[in-house]
N, C-alpha and C positions, 0 to 999 in steps of 0.2 A: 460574305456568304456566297458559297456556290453557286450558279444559275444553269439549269438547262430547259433546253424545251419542254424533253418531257421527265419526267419521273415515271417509272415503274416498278412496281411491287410487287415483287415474289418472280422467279427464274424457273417455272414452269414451264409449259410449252408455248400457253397462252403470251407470258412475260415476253419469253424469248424470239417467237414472232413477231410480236409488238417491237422489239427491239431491232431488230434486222430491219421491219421494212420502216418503220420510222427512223434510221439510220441511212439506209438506202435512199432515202429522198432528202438528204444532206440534213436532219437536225439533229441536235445533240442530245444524244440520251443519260440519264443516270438510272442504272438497274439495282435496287436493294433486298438483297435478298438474303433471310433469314439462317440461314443454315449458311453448312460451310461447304456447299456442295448445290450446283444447279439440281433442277428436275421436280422437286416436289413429289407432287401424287404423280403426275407424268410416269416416273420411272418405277413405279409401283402397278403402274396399270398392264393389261394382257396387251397393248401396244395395236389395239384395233382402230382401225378409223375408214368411217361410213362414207365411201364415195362413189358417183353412179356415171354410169358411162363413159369408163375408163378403157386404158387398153389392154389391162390385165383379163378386164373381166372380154373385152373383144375376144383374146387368144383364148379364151375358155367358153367361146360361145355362145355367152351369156348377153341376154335382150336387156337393158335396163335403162334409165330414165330420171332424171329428177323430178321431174310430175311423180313416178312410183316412189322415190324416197321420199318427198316430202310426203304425200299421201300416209304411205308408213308409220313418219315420224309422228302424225296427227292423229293417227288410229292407236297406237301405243301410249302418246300421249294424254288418251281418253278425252280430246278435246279439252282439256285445259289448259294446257299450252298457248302462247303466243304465237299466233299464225307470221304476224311479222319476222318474227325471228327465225320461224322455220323456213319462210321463203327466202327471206334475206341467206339462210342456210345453203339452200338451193341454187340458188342465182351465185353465190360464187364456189362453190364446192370443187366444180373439176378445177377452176382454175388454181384454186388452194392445190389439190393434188398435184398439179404441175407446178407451180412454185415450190411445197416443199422439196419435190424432186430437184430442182433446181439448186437449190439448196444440199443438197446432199445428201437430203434424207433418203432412205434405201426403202422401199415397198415389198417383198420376199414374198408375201402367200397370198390366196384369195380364198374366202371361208366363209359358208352360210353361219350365221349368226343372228342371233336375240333380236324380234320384230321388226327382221327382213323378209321380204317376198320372193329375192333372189339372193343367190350370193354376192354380197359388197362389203364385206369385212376384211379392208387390205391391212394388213399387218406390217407393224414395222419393231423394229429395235427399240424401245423406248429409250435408251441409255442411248443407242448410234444417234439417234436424232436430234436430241439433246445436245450432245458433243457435234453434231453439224453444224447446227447452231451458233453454238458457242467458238466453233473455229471461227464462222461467218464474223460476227461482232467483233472476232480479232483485226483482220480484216477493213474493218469499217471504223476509221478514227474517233466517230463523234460518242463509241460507245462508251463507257463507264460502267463498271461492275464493281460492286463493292457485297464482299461476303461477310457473313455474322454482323449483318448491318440490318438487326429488325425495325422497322418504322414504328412510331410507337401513335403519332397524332397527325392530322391535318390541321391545318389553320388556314384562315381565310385572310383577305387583304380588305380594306376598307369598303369595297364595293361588293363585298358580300360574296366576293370568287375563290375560291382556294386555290392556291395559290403559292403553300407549304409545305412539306416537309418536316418534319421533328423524327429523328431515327439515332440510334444509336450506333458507338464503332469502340470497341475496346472499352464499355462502362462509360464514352463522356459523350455527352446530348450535344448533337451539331445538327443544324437546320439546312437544307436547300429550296430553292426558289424554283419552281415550275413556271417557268414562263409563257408556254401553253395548256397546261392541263397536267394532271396525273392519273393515269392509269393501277388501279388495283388489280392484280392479278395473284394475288395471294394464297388462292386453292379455298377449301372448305374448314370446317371444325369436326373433323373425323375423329380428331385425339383432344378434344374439349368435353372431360364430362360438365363440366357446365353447361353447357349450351346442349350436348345432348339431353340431359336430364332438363332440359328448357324444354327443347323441342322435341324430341323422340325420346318420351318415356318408355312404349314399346318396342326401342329397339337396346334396351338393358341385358339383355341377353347375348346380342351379338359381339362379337369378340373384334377388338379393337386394332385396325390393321395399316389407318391410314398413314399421311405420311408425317412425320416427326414435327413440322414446324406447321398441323394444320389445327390450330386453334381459334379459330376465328377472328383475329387478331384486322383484317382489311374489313371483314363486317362489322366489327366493331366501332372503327374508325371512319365508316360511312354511315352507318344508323347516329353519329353524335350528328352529322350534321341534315339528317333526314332523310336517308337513303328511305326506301318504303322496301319491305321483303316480299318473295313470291317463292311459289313451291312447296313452305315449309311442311303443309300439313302430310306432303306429299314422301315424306323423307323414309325412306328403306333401306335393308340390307344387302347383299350382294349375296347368293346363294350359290355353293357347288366347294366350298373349301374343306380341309381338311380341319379338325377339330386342334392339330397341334400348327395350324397355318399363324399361329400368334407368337409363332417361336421366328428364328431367324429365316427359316425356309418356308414360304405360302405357296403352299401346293393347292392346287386348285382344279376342278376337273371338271369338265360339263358335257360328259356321257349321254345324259339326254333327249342335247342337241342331236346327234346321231344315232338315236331310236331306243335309251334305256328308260326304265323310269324310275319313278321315286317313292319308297316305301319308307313309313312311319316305325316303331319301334311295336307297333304290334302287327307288320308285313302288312299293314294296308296303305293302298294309295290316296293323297291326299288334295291331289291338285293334277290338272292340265297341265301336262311337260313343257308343253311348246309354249308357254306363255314368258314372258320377261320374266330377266333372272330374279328381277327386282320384286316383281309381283311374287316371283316362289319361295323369295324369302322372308315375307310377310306368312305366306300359310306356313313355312318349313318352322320359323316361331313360335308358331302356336301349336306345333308336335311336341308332346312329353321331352324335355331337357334338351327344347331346341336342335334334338338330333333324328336324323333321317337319315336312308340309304339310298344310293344309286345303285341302279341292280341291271345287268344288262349280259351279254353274251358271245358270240367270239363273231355274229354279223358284226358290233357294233365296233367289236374290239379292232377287228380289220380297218376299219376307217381312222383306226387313230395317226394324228399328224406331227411325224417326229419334227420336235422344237417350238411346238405349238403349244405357250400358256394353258391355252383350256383344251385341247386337246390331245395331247400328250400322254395318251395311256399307260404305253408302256414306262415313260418315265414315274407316274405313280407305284408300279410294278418294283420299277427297278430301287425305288424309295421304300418299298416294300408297307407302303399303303393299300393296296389291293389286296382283296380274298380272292384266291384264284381254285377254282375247285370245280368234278365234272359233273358232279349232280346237284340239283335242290335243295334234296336232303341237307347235303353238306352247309350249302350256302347258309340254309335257313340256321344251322348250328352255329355256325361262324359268327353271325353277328345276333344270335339270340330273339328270335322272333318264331312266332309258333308255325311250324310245318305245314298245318293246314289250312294257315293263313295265306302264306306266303304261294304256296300251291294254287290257291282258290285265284287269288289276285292275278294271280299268270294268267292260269288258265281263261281268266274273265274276259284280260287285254287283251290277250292272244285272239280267243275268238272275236273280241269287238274289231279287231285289224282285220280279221277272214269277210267279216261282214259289212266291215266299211264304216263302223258305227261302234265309237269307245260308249257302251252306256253307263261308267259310271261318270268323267269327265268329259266327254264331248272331245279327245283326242284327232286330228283328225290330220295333221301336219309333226312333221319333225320342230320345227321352230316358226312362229307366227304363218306363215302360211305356204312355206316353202318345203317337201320332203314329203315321202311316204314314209312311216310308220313300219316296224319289221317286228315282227314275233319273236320272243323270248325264248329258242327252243335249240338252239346248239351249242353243244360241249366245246371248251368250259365256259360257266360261268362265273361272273364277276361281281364282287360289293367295293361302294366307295363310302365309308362311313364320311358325311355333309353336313356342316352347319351352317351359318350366316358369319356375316364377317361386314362391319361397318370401314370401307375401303375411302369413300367421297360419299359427301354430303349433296354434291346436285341442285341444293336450292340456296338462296341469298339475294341480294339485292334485286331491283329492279334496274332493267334498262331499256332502252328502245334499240331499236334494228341498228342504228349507230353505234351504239354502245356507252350512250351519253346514260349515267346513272339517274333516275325517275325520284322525286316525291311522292309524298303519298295521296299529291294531285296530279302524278303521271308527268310535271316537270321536271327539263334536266335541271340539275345543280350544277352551276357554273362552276366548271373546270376540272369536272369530275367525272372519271369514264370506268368500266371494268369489263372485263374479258373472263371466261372460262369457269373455274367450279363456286369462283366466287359469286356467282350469277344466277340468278333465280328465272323464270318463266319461261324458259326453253324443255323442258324435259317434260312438264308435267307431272302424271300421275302414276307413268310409266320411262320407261327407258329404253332404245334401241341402242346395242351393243355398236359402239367407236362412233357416237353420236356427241361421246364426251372429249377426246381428243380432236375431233372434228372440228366441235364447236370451238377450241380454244385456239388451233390454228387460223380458224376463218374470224372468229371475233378479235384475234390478237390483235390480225394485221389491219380489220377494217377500221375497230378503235383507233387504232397509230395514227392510221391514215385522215381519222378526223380531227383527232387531236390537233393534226398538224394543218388543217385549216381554220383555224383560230386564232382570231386577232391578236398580236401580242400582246400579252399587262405590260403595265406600267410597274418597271421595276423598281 
């Protein structure tokens, strides 16, 4: 039987962190990961990740803080979050952003985004990053990778530690030894209608986008031996995609960040723009056949950001996603909603922006509390017909600021650690945009790191 120090589960970003700096401090890893291809939900995401007093944001002027992020992340969170884990967030974040850079990872834009007070949405290549990565591990001897190699069990050793491995390689069941610990880094159950229809019956609707091997398959194999779960009640959809985003290409657009807003299928609005995508696609849900519009004008259209996932206008344009048209009239034709609806609703925003005061939503920012708000009123105008899209699940197991997996007396389970979307109590009951790729850089490496202060078993 093979031994290494650590085992790791699933070649996400979280995995692949894990992997490097527990590699980098001489132990020996074995990375199994499911697919035939690194990345997971990683290479599926808009490639944001939340970090504060950088020197991106220096060169753009911008004042920011980790007291302001974390704050943020608690306000979003609605307080139900674990404050450990957002500080422990805090406390290593710029250094994570220097490390990845270190690493290879390329940082390209800086972008106000989802339940920021300032711009801290640096963007990277989800795919470059990945591949930095994975060059790194080349690099570093003690690594091991093994593809289409799904785990299927843990087992424990006489002292009640696991300790185990059971995974599979070409249909025959072979076992490895963790000689310190194992890491679960396996992602969520985005593409499990079991577990959705377990946990998020309200989100039946939303269209299934996450990534190929996320079934819950590492939650599964921590709840046999008493992982305790957190978040779940908390589970939503991701708002701003296109309706054929379940096909090969996820176009996705978030126009409202930069001052449009959101109309129901009878041209009324139905929620506060600037709230988490997460929060707008719980109300976007509960609109007649799950569909809404983005509705917005050529202020907003100007700000759009070529190569940018969620901002990318003209790329929807050029997808020929967009109603592009110079009157109301038209727009209100285009996608079927009544004229004097749609007129009325303008005209409401419009003046509640003149007055300082949205009175049907309480608008009062572009995104969480950062932006002024801009009138609907120059040619041409724009529709993005939007639904929901279940991309990552965001809630699972318990852990502590270590990353040591919790029972459901709040103790770690010996020898058992997880990192990233497989992870519950960090997010809460909301979501701040690259607060999820954040997390899995900064818990990847801090989990390794414990891991690898762990007495050896007795092999």
């Amino acid at each position: 039987m093979e031994s290494y120090d650590l085992i790791i589960l699933g070649g996400g970003l979280a995995g692949m962190c894990a992997a490097v700096e527990a590699a980098a401090h001489g132990a020996s890893v074995l990375l199994l990961e499911k697919q035939d291809e690194l990345g997971g939900s990683t290479v599926l995401s808009s490639g944001y990740m939340a970090f504060a007093g950088t020197d991106m944001q220096a060169k753009e002027g911008i004042s920011d803080s980790t007291q302001s992020l974390i704050e943020d992340m608690l306000e979003v969170g609605g307080g139900v979050n674990d404050p450990s884990l957002i500080d422990m967030y805090g406390e290593h974040q710029l250094e994570t952003y220097h490390w990845l850079m270190e690493h290879g990872v390329e940082f390209r834009t800086l972008q106000a985004v989802s339940g920021h007070s300032v711009p801290r949405g640096h963007t990277i290549d989800p795919h470059q990053g990945i591949q930095s990565l994975y060059k790194r591990t080349k690099e570093l001897s003690h690594v091991t990778i093994k593809f289409q190699a799904p785990a299927k069990r843990l087992l424990k050793n006489n002292d009640g530690r696991i300790d185990k491995v059971l995974y599979e390689v070409d249909g025959e069941t072979q076992t490895a030894q963790a000689i310190k610990g194992v890491l679960i880094a396996s992602g969520g159950f985005a593409k499990s209608e079991e577990l959705l229809k377990l946990f998020a019956p309200h989100l039946d609707g939303a269209i299934r986008i996450g990534g190929e091997g996320n079934h819950g398959d590492g939650l599964k194999m921590a709840w046999e031996h008493g992982a305790w779960a957190l978040d779940l009640p908390y589970l939503s959809g991701t708002y701003g995609f296109h309706p054929s985003a379940n096909s090969r290409v996820k176009s996705q657009g978030l126009a409202y960040y930069k001052g449009g807003i959101i109309v129901n299928q009878e041209g009324k609005r139905f929620v506060n723009e600037s709230l988490s995508y997460k929060l707008l696609g719980n109300a976007a849900l509960r609109q007649p056949d799950g569909i809404s519009y983005q509705i917005w004008d050529k202020t907003v259209m100007d700000q759009a950001v070529k190569d940018d996932p969620l901002y990318d206008f003209e790329l929807l344009k050029r997808r020929r996603l967009l109603y592009e048209v110079d009157y109301l009239e038209e727009l209100a034709d285009c996608i079927d909603v009544p004229l004097e609806v749609l007129n009325e609703t303008i005209k409401t925003y419009n003046e509640g922006i003149q007055t300082g005061a949205d009175p049907d939503f309480g608008r009062k920012s572009l995104t969480h509390n950062y932006g002024k708000p801009t009138p609907i009123e120059k040619s041409p105008f724009y529709a993005f017909e939007s639904t929901v899209a279940m991309l990552a699940t965001y809630a699972g197991v318990a852990v502590d600021a270590k990353g040591r997996v919790l029972n459901s007396f709040g103790e770690p389970i010996s020898g058992l650690f997880a990192a990233g979307e497989v992870t519950g109590g960090f997010h809460g009951a909301g979501y701040v945009t690259g607060s999820s790729l954040g997390k899995c850089a900064i818990f990847g490496r801090l989990a390794a790191l414990e891991v690898l202060k762990n007495e050896t078993a007795a092999i």
